[in-house]
N, C-alpha and C positions, 0 to 999 in steps of 0.2 A: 504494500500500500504506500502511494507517494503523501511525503509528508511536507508541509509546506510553513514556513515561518510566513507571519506577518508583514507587511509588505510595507507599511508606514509607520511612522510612530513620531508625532508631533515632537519639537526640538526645546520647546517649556516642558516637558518632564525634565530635560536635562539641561538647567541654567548652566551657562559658560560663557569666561569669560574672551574667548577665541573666539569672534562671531564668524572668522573665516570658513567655520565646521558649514555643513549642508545647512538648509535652511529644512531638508528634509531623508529622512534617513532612505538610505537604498534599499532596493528589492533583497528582501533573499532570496536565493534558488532551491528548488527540491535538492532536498537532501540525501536522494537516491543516485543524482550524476555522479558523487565521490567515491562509490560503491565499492566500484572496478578497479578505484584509485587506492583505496586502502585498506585494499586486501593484500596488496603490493608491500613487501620489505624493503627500506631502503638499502644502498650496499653504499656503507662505510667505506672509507677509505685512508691511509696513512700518508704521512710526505716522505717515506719513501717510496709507497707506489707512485706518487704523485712525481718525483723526481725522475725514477728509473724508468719510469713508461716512456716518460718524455725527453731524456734526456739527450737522444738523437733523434730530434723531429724529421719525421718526413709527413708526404701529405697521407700516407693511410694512416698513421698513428694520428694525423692532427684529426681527420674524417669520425675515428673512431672515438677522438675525445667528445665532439661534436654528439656523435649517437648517443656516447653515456649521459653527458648532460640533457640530453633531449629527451631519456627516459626517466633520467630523475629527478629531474625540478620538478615538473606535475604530481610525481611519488612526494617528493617532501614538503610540496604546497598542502596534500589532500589530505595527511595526517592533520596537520596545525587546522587545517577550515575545519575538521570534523571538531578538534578541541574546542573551537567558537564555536560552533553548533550546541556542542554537550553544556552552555556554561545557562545559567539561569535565564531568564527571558530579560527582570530588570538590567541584567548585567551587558546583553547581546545587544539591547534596543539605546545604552551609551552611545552619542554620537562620536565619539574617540574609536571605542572601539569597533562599533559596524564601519566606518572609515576604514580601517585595518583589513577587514574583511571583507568588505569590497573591491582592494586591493588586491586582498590574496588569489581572490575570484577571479577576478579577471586575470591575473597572470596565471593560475590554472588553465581557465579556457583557453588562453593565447602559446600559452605550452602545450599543454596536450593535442591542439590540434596541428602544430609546426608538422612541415611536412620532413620527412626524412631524409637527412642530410650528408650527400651521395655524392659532391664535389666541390671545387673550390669555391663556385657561385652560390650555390647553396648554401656554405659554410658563411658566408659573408652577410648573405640574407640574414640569417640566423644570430649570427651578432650583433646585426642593427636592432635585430628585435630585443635580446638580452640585455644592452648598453642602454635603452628607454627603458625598462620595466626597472636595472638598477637603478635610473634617476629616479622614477616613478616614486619608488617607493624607499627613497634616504626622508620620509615623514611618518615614514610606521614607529620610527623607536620614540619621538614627542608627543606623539598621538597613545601609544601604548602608557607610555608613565604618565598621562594623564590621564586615562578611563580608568588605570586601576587605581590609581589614588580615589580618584571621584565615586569610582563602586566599591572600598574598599570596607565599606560596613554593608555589603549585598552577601561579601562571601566572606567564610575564615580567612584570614590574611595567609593563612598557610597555603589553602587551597589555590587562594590567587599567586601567592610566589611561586610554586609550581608551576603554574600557566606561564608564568613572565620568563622564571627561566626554560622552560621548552620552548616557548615563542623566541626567546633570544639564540640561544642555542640554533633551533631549525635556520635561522637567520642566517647567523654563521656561515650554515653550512652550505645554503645555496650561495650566497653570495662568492664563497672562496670559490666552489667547484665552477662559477660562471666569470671569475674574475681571470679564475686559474685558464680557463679556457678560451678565455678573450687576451692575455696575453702571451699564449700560446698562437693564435693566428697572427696576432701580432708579429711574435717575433720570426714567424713563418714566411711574413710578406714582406719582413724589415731588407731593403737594401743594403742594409748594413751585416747582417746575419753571416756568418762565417759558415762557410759549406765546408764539408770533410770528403774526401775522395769517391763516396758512394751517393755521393750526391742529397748526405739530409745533415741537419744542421745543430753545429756544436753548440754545446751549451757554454756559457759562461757564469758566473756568480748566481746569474735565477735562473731557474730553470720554472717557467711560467711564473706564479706565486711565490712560491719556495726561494728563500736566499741559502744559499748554502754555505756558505760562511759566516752564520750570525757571530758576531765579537762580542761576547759581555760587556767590554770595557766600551768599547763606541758607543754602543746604547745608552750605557751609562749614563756618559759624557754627554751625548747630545739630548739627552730627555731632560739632564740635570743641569745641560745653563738653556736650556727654555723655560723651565720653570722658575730657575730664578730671575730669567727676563721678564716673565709674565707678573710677576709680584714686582719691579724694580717699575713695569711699565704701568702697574696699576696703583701703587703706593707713591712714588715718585721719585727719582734719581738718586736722592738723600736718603731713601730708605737702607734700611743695616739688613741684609741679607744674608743667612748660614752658608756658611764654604759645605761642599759639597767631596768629604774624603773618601776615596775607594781602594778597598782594601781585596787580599785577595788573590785569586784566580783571574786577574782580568782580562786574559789571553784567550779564555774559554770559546772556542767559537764549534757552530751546530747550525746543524738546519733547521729552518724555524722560519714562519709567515712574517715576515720585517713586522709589519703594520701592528699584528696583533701584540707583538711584545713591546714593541714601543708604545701601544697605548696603556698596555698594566704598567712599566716602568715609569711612562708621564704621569700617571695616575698618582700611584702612589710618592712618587719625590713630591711632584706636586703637591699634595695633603703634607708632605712634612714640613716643605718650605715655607710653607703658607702658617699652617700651626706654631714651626718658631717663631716666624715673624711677627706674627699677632702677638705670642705668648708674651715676648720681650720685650713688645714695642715702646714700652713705658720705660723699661730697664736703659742704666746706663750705659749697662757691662755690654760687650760684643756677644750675638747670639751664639752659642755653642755650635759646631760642627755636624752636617747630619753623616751618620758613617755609614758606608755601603760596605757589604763586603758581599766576596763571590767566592764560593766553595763549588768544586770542579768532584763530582764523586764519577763512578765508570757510569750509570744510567741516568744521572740527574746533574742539573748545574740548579744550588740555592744560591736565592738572593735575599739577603736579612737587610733591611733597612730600618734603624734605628735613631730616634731623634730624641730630642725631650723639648717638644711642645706644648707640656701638660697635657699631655693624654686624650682621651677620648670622654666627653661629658655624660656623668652616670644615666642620664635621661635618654640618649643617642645611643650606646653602646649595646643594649640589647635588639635593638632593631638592624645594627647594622648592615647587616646580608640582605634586609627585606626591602622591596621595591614599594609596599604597601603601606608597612606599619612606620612610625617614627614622629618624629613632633614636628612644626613647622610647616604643616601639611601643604599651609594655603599661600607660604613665601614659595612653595616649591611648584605651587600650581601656576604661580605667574608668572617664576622663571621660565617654565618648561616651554611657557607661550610666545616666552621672547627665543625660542629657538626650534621657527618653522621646520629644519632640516637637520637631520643627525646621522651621519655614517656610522657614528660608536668606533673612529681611527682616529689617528693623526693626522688625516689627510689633507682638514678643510682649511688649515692656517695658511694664506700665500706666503711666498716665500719673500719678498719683499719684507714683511713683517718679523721675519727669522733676526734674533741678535745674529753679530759679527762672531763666530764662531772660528776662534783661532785654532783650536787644535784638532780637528777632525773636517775631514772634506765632506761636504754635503751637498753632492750631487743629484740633478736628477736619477742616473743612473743606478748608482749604490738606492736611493730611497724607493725607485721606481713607483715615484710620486703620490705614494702613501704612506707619507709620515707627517706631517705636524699638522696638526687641528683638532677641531671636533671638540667633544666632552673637556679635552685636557690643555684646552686652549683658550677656554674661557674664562673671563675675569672671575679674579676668586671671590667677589661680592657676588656671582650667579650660581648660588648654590641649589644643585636639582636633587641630590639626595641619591644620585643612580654611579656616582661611578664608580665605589670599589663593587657592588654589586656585579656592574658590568664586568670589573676587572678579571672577580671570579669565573664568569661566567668565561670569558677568554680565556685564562688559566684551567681552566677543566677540561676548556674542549679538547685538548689534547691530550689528556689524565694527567694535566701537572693538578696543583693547588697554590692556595693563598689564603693565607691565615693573619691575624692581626693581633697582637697581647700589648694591651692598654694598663701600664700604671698611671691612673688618674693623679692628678699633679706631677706629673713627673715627664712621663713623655709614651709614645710606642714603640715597639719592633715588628717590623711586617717581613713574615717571610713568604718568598714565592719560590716555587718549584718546576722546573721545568723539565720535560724528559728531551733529553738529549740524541737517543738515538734516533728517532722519527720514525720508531718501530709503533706507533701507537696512534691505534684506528680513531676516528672524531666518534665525540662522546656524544649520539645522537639519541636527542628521545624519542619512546618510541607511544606506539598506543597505549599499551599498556599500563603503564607509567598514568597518563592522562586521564583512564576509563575509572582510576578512583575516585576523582572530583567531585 
């Protein structure tokens, strides 16, 4: 029997202060067309499949990344639509979140029905179609942390951070396998591509996505004097800014998605730099040191980052993971409105705006133009309440972690874990997971 959601739902149920939202909520669709779609498993994948497939392109390999993506974006759209489906009616009829879901929708239908992609021109079509749906949709992450904020007494807060992180998570993961795949052609059609004698083409430092020489120590370095430019640019030239030590393993280098660890490591310096500087700002003393250190084990590279800020505010601290719960509810609802579009990278800072960065080169190339912006680039008075949440959610999709231990007055230690060998499949959610809701 088809089943059909409601098909309006006036926008005074749901005051907001975003008047940009619909003036009227979108159609649902029967809920029978995802049927076929999620009965379907996705197939995970590691970055080292992801390097060794690719690593001497030619046009079958490139044809064949092409197919995989084409059968699984529709697969990991139809899982997350049905999670919107399953969630309460007051929660579905948010105009934040049917926004998201009309979103997903349409890129479902405009995926599933791509026609199959069997040469170069093909392959081309097909990207012009993936490069709009990624713009399309850099407003689902603003839109998301605001419906659930706003329905956040419709559902247990547990139940909705589950939803947030699967919805962040499935994100993730189209986005890489489409990002991964679009500079795969790329570097297919590049004039510049180095051929090797059988006629397919060498890889250098990326191999699509994938860097393969991630350096602990550059990241470091370049995540840790943007953020102290970002505080120098917002406080003002005279402000007293913490030195930035790192200790360590700092030679450590792995394969690893640039963008995603530059946004956990902007993250988190960010939240320390910013923490001494308030902390002390009255003090006459110079702020103390934030110390980095990098420990290099055979499967993991840790990074403990340690400041003393004062700590984490006892009222804050319990919520911290959660996208839902936390004080401040409604400074975090007008931030989030001042920031129409979100990657959840580094991506969106131009580079013009980059301080004078003396000891590291900061090329397009090495960044392959996703590193500085977004969440960790905004002024520290634009507090949204999402970004170590986000951090985690980056940090797991690979089975690393991130953890944070708050001496209240005093300062934190945040450690982050990374696996090193790229033996480890993305940490996708699945149905199951979701059908407890």
């Amino acid at each position: 029997m088809q089943t059909r959601i409601p098909r309006r739902v006036p926008l005074t149920a749901w005051p907001t202060g975003n008047r940009n939202v619909s003036s009227t909520i979108p159609p649902w669709r029967p809920t029978t067309v995802l049927d076929e779609w999620v009965q379907k498993e996705a197939r995970p994948i590691s970055l080292r499949q992801l390097t060794f497939f690719a690593r001497n392109l030619t046009l079958e390999k490139l044809l064949t990344s092409a197919e995989y993506l084409r059968e699984e974006l529709p697969i990991r759209l139809a899982h997350r639509l049905r999670d919107l489906q399953s969630l309460p009616y007051a929660v579905v009829t948010n105009p934040h979140m049917s926004h998201v879901y009309e979103l997903y929708y349409s890129a479902f239908e405009a995926f599933r029905k791509a026609r199959p992609v069997r040469t170069v021109n093909d392959n081309q079509e097909y990207c012009v179609l993936v490069k709009k749906l990624l713009e399309d949709h850099l407003t689902i992450i603003p839109k998301l942390a605001i419906g659930v904020l706003e329905c956040r007494d419709l559902m247990p807060a547990e139940d909705i951070d589950r939803l947030m992180y699967s919805l962040l998570r499935s994100r993730i993961s189209r986005r890489l396998i489409a990002e991964h795949h679009l500079a795969l052609s790329e570097a297919y059609h590049s004039p510049h591509a180095a051929k090797d004698g059988n006629g397919s083409f060498e890889s250098n430092d990326f191999v699509g996505k994938v860097f393969l020489r991630c350096n602990a120590g550059d990241v470091l370095l370049r995540c840790g004097q943007l953020a102290q430019h970002l505080i120098r640019q917002a406080y003002g030239p005279d402000c007293r800014v913490p030195e930035i030590e790192l200790q360590g393993h700092l030679g450590a280098t792995f394969p690893y998605i640039l963008s995603h660890l530059e946004y956990i490591i902007g993250e988190l310096l960010r939240n320390s730099v910013q923490a001494v500087t308030d902390h002390l700002k009255d003090s006459p003393l110079s702020p103390p040191p934030i110390r980095v250190l990098v420990c290099e084990a055979p499967q993991h590279v840790i990074f403990r980052i340690s400041d003393q800020g004062g700590g984490i505010p006892r009222d804050v601290l319990p919520h911290l993971w959660s996208f839902s719960k936390g004080p401040r509810r409604q400074s975090r609802l007008q931030n989030l409105n001042k920031v129409p579009k979100m990657a959840a990278t580094m991506q969106e800072l131009s580079f013009n705006h980059l301080p004078s960065l003396t000891h590291v080169s900061i090329d397009d190339s090495l960044l392959g133009r996703n590193s500085m912006g977004s969440l960790t680039s905004r002024p520290p008075d634009l507090k949204l309440g999402m970004g170590l949440p986000m951090s985690r959610v980056y940090a797991e999709y690979w089975a690393g972690s991130l953890d944070v231990h708050s001496l209240e007055g005093y300062g934190t230690d945040q450690f982050l874990h990374i696996s090193k060998l790229g033996n480890k499949n993305e940490q996708l959610s699945t149905r199951a997971s979701m059908d407890k809701l």
